[in-house]
PDB file of N, H, CA, C and O in Angstrom:
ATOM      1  N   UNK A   1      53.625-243.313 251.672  1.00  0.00           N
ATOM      2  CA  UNK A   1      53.482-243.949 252.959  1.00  0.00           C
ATOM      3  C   UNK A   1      53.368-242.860 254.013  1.00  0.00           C
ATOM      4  O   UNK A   1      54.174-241.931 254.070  1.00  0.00           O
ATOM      5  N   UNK A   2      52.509-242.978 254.710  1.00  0.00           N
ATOM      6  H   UNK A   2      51.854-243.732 254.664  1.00  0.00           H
ATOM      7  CA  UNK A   2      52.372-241.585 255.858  1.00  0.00           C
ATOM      8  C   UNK A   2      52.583-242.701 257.458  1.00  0.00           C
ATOM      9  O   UNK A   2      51.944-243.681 257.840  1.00  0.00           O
ATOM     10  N   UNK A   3      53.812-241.939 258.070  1.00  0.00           N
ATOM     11  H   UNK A   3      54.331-241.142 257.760  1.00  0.00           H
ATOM     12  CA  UNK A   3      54.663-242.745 258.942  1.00  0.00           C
ATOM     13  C   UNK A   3      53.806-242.368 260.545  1.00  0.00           C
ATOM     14  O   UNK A   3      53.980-242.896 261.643  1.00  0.00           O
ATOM     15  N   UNK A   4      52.666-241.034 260.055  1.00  0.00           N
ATOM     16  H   UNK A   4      52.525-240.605 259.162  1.00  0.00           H
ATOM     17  CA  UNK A   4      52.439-240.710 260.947  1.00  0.00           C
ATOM     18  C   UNK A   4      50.799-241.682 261.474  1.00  0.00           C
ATOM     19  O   UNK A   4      50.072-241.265 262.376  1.00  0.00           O
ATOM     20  N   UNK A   5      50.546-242.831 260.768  1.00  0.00           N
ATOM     21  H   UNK A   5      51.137-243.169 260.035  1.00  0.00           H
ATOM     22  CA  UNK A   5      49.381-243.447 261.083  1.00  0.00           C
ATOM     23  C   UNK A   5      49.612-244.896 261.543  1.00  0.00           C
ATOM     24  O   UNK A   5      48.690-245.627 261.904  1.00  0.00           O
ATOM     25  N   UNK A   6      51.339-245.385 261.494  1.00  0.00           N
ATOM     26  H   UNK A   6      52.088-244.791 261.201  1.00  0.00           H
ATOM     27  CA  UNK A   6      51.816-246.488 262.163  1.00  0.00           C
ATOM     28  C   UNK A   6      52.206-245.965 263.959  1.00  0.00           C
ATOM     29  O   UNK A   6      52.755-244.971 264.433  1.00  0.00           O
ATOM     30  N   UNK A   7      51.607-247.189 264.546  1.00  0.00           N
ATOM     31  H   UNK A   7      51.160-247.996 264.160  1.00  0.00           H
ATOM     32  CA  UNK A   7      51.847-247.250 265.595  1.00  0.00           C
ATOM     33  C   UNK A   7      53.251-248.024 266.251  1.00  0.00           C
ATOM     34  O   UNK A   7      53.699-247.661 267.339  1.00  0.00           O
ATOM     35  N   UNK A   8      53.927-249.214 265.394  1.00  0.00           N
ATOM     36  H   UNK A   8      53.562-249.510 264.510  1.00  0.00           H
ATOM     37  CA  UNK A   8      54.882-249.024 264.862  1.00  0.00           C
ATOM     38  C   UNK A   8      55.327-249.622 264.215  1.00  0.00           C
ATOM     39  O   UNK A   8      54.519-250.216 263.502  1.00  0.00           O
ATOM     40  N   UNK A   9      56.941-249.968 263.915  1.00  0.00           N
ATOM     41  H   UNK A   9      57.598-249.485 264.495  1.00  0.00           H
ATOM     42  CA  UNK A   9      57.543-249.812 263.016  1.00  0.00           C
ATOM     43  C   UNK A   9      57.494-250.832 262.357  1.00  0.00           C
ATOM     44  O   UNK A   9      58.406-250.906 261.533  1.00  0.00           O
ATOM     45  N   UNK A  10      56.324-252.243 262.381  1.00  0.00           N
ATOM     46  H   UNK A  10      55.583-252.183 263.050  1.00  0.00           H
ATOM     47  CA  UNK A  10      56.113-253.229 261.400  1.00  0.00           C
ATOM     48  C   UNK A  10      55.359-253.073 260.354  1.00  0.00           C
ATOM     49  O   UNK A  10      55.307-253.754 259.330  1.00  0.00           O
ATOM     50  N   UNK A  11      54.503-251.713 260.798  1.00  0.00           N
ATOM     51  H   UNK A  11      54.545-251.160 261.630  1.00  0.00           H
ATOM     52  CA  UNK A  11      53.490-251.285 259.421  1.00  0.00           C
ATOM     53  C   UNK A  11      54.536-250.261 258.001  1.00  0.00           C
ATOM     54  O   UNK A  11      54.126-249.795 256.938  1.00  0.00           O
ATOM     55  N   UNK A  12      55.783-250.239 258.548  1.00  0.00           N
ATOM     56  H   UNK A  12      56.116-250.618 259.412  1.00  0.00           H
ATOM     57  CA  UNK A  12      56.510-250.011 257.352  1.00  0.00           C
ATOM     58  C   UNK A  12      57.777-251.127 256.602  1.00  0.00           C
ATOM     59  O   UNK A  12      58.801-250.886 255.963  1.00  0.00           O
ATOM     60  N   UNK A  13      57.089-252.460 257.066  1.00  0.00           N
ATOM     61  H   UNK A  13      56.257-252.656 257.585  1.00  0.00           H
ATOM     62  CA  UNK A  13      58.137-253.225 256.367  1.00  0.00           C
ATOM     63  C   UNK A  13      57.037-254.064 255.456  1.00  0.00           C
ATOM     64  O   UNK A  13      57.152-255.258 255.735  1.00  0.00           O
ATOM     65  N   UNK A  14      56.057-253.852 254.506  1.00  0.00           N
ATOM     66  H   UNK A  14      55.964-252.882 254.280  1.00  0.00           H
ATOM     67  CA  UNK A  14      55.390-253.782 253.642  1.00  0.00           C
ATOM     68  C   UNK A  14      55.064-252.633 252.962  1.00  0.00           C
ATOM     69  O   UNK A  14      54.366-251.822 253.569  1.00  0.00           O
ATOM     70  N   UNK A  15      55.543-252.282 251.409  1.00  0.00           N
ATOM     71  H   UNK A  15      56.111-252.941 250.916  1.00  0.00           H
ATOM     72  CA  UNK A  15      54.920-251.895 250.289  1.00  0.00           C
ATOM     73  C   UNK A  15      54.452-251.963 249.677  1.00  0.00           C
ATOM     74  O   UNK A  15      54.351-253.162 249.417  1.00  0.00           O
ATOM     75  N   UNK A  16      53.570-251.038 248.637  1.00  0.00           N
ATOM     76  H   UNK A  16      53.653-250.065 248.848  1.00  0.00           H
ATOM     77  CA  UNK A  16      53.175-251.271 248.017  1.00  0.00           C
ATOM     78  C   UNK A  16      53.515-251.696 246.488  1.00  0.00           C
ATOM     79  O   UNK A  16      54.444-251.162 245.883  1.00  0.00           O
ATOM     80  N   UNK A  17      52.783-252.587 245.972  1.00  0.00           N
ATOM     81  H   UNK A  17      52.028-253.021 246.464  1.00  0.00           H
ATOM     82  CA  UNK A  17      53.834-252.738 244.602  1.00  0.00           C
ATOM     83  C   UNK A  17      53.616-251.788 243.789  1.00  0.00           C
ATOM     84  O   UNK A  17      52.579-251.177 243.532  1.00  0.00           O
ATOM     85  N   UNK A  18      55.312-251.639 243.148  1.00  0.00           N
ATOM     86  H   UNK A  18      56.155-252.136 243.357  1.00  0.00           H
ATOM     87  CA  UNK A  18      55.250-250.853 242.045  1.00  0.00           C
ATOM     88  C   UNK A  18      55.675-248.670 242.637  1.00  0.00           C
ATOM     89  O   UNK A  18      55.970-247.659 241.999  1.00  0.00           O
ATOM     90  N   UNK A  19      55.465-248.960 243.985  1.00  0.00           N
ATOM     91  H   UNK A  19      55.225-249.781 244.503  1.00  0.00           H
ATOM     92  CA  UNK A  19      55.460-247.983 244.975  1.00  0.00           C
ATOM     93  C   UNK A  19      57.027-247.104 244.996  1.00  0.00           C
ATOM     94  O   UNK A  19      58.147-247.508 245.309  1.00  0.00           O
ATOM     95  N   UNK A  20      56.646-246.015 244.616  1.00  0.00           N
ATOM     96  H   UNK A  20      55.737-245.686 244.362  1.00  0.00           H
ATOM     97  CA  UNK A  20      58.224-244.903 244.401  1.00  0.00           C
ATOM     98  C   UNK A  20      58.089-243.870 245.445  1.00  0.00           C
ATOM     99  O   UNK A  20      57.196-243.023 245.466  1.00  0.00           O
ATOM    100  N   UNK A  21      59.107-244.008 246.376  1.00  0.00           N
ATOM    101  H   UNK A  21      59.833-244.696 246.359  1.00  0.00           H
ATOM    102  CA  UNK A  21      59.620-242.555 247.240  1.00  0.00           C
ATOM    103  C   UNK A  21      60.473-241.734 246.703  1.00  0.00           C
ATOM    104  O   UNK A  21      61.279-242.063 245.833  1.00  0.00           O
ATOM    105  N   UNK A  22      60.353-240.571 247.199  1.00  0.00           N
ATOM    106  H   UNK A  22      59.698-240.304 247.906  1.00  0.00           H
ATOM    107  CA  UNK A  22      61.907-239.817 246.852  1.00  0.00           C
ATOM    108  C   UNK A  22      62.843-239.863 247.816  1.00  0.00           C
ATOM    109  O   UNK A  22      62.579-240.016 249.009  1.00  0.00           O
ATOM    110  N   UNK A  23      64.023-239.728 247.326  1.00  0.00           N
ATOM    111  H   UNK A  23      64.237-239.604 246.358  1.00  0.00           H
ATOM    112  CA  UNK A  23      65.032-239.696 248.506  1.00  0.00           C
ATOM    113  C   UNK A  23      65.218-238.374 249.180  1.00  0.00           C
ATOM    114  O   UNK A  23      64.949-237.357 248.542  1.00  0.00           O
ATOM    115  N   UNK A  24      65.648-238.295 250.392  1.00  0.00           N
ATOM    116  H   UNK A  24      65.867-239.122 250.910  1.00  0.00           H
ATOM    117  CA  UNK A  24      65.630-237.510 251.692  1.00  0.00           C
ATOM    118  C   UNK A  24      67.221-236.529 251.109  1.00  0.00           C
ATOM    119  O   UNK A  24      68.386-236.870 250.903  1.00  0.00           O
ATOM    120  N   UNK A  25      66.352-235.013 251.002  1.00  0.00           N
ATOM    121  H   UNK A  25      65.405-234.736 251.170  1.00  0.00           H
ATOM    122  CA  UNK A  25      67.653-234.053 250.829  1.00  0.00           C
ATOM    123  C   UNK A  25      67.853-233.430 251.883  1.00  0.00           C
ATOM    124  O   UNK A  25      68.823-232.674 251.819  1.00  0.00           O
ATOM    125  N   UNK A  26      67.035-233.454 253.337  1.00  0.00           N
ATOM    126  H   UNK A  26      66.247-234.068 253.390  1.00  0.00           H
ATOM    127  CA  UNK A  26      67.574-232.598 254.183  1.00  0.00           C
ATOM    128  C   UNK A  26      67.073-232.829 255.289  1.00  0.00           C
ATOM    129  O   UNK A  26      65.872-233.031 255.107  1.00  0.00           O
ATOM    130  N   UNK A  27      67.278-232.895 256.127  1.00  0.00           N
ATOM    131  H   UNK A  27      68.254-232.731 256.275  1.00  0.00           H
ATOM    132  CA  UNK A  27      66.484-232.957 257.260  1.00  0.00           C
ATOM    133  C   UNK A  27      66.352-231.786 258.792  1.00  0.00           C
ATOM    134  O   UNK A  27      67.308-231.011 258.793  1.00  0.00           O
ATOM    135  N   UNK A  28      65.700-231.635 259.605  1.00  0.00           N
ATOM    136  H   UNK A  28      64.923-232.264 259.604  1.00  0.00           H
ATOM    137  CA  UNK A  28      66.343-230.341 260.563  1.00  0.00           C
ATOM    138  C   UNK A  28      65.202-230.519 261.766  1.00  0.00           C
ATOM    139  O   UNK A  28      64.036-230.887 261.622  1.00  0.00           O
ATOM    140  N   UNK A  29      65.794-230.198 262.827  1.00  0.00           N
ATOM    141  H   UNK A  29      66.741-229.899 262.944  1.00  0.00           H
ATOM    142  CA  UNK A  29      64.640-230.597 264.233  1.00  0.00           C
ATOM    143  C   UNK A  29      64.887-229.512 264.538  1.00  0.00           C
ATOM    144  O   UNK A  29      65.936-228.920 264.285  1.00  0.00           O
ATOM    145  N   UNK A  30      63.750-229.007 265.253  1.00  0.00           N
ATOM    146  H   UNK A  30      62.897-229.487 265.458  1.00  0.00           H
ATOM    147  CA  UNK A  30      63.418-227.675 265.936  1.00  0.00           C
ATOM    148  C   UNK A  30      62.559-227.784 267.272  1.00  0.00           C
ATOM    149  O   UNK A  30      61.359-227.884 267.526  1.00  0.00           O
ATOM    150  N   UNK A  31      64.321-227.686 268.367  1.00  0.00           N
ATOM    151  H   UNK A  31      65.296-227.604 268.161  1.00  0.00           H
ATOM    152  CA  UNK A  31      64.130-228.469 269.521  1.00  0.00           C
ATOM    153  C   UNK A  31      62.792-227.641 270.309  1.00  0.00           C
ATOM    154  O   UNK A  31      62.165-228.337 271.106  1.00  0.00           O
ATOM    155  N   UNK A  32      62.451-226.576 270.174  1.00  0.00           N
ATOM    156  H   UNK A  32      62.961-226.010 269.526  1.00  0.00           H
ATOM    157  CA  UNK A  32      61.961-225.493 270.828  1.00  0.00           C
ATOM    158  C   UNK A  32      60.608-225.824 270.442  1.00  0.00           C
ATOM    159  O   UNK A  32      59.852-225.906 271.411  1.00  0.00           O
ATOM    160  N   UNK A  33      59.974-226.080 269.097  1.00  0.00           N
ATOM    161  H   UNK A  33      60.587-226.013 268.310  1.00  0.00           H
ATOM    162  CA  UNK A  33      58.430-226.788 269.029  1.00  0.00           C
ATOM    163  C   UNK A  33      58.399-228.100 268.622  1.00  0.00           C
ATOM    164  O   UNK A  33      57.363-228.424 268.042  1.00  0.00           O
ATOM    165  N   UNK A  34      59.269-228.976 268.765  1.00  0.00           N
ATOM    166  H   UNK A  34      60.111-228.713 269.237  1.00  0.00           H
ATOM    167  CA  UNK A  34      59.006-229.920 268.694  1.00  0.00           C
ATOM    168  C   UNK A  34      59.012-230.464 266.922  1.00  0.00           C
ATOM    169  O   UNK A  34      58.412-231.523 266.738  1.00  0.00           O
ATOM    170  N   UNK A  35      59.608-229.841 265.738  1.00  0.00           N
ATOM    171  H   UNK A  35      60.095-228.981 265.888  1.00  0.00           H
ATOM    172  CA  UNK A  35      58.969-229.624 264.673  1.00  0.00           C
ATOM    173  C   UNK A  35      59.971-230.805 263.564  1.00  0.00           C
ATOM    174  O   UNK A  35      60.889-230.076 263.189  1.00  0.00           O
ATOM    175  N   UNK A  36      60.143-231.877 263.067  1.00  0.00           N
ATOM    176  H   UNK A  36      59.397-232.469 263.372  1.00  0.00           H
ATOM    177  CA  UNK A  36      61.233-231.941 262.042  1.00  0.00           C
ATOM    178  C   UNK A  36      60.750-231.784 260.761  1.00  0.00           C
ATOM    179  O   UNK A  36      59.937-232.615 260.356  1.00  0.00           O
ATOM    180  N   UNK A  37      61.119-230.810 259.991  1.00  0.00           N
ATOM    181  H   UNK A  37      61.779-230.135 260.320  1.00  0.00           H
ATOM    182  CA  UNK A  37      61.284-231.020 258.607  1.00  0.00           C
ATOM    183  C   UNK A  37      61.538-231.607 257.756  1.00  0.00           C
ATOM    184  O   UNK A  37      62.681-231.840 258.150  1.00  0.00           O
ATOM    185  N   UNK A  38      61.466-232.354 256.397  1.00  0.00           N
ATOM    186  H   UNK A  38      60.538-232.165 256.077  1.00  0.00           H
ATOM    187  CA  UNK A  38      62.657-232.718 255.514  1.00  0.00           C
ATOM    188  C   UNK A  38      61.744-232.473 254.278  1.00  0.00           C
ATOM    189  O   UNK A  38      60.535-232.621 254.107  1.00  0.00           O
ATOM    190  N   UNK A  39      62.841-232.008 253.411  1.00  0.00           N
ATOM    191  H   UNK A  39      63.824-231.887 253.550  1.00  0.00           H
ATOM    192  CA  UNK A  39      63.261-231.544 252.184  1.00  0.00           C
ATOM    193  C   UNK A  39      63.563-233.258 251.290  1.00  0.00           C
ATOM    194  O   UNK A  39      64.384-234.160 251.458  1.00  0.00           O
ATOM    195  N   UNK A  40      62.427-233.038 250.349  1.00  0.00           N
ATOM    196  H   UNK A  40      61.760-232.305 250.213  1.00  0.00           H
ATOM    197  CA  UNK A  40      62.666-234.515 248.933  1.00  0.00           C
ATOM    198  C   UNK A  40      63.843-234.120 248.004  1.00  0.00           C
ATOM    199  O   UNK A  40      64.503-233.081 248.010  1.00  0.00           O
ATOM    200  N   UNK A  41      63.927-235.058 247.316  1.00  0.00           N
ATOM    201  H   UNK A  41      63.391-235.902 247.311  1.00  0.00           H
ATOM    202  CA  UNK A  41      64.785-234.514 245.841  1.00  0.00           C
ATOM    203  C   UNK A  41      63.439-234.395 244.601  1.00  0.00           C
ATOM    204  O   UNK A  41      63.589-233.993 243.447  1.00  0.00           O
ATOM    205  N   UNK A  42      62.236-234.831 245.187  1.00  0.00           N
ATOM    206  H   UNK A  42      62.115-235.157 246.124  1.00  0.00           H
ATOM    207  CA  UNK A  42      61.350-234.356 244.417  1.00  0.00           C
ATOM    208  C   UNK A  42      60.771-232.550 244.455  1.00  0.00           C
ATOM    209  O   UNK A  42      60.052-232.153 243.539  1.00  0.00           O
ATOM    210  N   UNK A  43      61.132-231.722 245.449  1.00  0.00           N
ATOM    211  H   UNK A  43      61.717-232.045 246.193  1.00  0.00           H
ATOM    212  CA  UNK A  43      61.000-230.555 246.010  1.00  0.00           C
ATOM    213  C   UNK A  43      60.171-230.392 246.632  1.00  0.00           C
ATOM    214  O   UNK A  43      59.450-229.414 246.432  1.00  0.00           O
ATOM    215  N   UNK A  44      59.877-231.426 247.819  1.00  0.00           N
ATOM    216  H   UNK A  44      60.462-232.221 247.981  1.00  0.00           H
ATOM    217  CA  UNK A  44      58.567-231.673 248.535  1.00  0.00           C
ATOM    218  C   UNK A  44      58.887-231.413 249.619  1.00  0.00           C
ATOM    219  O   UNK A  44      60.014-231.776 249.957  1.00  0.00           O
ATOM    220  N   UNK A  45      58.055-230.703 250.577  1.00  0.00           N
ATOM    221  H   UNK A  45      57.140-230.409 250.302  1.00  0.00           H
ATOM    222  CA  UNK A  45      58.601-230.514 251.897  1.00  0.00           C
ATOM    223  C   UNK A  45      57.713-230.673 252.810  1.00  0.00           C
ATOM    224  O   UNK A  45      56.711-229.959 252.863  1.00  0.00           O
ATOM    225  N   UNK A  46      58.051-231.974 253.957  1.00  0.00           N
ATOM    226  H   UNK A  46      58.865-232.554 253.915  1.00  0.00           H
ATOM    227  CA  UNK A  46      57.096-231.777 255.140  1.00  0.00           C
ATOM    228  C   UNK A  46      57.109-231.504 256.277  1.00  0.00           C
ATOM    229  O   UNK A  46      58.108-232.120 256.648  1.00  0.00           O
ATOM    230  N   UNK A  47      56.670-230.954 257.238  1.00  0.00           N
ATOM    231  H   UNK A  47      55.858-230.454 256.937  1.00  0.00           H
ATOM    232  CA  UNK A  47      56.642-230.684 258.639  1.00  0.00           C
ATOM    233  C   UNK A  47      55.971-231.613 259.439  1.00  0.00           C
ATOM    234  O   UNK A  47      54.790-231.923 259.283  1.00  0.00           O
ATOM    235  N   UNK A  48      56.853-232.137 260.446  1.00  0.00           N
ATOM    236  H   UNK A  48      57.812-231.885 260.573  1.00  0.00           H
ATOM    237  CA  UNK A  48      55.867-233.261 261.399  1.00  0.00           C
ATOM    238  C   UNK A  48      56.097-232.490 262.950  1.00  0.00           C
ATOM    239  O   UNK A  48      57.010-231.727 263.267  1.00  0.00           O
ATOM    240  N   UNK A  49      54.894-232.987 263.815  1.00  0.00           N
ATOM    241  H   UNK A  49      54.152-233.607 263.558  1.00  0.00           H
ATOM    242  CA  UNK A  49      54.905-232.404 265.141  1.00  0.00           C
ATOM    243  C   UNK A  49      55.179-233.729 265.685  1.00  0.00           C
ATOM    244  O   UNK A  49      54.517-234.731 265.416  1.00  0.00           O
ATOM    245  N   UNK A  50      56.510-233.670 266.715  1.00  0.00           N
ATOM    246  H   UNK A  50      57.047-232.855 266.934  1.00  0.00           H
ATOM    247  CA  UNK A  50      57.140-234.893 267.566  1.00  0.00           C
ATOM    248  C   UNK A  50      56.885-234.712 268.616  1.00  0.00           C
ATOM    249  O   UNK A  50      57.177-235.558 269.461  1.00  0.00           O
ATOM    250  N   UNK A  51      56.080-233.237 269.044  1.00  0.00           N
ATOM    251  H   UNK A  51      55.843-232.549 268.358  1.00  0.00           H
ATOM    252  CA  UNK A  51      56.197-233.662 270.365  1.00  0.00           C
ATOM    253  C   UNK A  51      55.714-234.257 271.358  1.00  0.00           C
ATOM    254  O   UNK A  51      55.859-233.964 272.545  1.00  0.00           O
ATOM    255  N   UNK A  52      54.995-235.300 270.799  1.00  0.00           N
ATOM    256  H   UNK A  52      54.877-235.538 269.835  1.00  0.00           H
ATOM    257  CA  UNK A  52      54.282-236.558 271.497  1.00  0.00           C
ATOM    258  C   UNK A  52      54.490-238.234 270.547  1.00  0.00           C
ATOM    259  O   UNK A  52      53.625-239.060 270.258  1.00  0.00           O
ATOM    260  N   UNK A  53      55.860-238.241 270.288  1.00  0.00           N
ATOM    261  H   UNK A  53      56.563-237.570 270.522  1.00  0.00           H
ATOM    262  CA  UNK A  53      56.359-239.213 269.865  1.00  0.00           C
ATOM    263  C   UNK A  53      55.860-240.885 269.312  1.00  0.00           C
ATOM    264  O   UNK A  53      56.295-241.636 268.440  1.00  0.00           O
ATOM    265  N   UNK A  54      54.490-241.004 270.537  1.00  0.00           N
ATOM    266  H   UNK A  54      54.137-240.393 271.246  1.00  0.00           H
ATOM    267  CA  UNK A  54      53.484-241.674 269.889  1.00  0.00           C
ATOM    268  C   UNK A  54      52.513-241.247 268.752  1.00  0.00           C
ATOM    269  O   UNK A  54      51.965-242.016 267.962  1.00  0.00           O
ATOM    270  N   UNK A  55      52.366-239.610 268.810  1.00  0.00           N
ATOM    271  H   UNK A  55      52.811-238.986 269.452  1.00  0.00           H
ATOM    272  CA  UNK A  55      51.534-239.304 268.082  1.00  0.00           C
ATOM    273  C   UNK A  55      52.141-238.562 267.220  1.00  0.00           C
ATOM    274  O   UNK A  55      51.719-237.406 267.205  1.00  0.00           O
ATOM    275  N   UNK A  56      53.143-238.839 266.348  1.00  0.00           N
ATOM    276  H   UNK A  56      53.486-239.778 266.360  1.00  0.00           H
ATOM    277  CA  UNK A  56      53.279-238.144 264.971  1.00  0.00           C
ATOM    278  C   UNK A  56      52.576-237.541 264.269  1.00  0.00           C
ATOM    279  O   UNK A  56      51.618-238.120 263.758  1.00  0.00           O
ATOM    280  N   UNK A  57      52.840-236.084 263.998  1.00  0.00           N
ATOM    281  H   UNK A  57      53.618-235.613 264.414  1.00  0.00           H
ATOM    282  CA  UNK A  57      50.953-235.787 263.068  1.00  0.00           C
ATOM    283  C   UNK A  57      52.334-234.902 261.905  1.00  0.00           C
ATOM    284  O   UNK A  57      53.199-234.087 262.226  1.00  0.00           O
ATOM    285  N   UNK A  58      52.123-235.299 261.024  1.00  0.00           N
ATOM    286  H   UNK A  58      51.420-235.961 260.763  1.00  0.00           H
ATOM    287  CA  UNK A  58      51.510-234.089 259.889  1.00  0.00           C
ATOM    288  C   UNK A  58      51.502-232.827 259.912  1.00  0.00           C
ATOM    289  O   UNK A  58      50.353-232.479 259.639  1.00  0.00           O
ATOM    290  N   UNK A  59      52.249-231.811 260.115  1.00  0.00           N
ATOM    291  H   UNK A  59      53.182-232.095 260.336  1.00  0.00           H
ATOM    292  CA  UNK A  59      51.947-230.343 260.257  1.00  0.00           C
ATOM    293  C   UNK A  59      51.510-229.310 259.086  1.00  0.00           C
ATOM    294  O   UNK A  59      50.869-228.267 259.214  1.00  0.00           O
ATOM    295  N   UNK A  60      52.153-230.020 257.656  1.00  0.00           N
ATOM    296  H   UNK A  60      52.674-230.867 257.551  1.00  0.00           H
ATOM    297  CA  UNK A  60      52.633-229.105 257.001  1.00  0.00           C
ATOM    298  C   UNK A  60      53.074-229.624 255.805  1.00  0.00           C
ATOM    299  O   UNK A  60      54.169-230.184 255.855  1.00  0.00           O
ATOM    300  N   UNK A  61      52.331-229.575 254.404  1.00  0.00           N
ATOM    301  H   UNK A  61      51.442-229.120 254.364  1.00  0.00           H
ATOM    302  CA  UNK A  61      53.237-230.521 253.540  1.00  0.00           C
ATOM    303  C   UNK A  61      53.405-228.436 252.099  1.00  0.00           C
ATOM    304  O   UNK A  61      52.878-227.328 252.000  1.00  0.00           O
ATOM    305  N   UNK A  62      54.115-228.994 251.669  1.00  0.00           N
ATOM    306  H   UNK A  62      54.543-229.894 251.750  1.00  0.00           H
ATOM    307  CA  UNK A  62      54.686-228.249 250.384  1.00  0.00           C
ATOM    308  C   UNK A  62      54.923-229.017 248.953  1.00  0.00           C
ATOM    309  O   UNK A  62      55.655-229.986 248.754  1.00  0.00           O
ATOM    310  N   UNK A  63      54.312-228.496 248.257  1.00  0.00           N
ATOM    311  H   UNK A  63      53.716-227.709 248.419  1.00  0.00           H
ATOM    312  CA  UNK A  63      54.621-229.690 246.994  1.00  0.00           C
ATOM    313  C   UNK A  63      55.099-228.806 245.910  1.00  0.00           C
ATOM    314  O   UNK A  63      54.660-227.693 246.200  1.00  0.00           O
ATOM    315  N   UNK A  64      55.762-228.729 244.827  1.00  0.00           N
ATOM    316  H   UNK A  64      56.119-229.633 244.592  1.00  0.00           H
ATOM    317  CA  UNK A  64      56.696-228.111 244.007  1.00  0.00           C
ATOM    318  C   UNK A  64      55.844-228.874 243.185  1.00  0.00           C
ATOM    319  O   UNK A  64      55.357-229.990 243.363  1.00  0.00           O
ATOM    320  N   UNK A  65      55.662-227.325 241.374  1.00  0.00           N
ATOM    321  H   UNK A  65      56.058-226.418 241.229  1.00  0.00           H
ATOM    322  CA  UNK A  65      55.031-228.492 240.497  1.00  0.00           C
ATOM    323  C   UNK A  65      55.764-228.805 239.150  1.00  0.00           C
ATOM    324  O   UNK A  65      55.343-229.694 238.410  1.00  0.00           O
TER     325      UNK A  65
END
């Protein structure tokens, strides 16, 4: 699910079937660019840019194989 293409928060109370997340190992905001991180228990890591709160983007993904 990419949280950053809802405008809001009713386009995440439908899934998909059969549909698996990982759970959230970490999380961290970085008041200075605007940046939050979080860390999967799958070893996935993404970076989002907040600092236009309507516009969530995507900065940065990491995938572990």
């Amino acid at each position: 699910m990419d949280i950053s293409k809802g405008l809001t928060i009713n386009h995440m109370a439908t899934h998909p079937p059969n549909a698996k997340y990982p759970d959230t190992t970490a999380v961290t905001y970085d008041e200075q660019n605007f940046k939050v991180t979080v860390i999967y228990n799958d070893h996935s890591m993404y970076v989002w840019d907040v600092k236009d709160i309507k516009k969530v983007r995507e900065r940065g993904r990491m995938k572990s194989l």
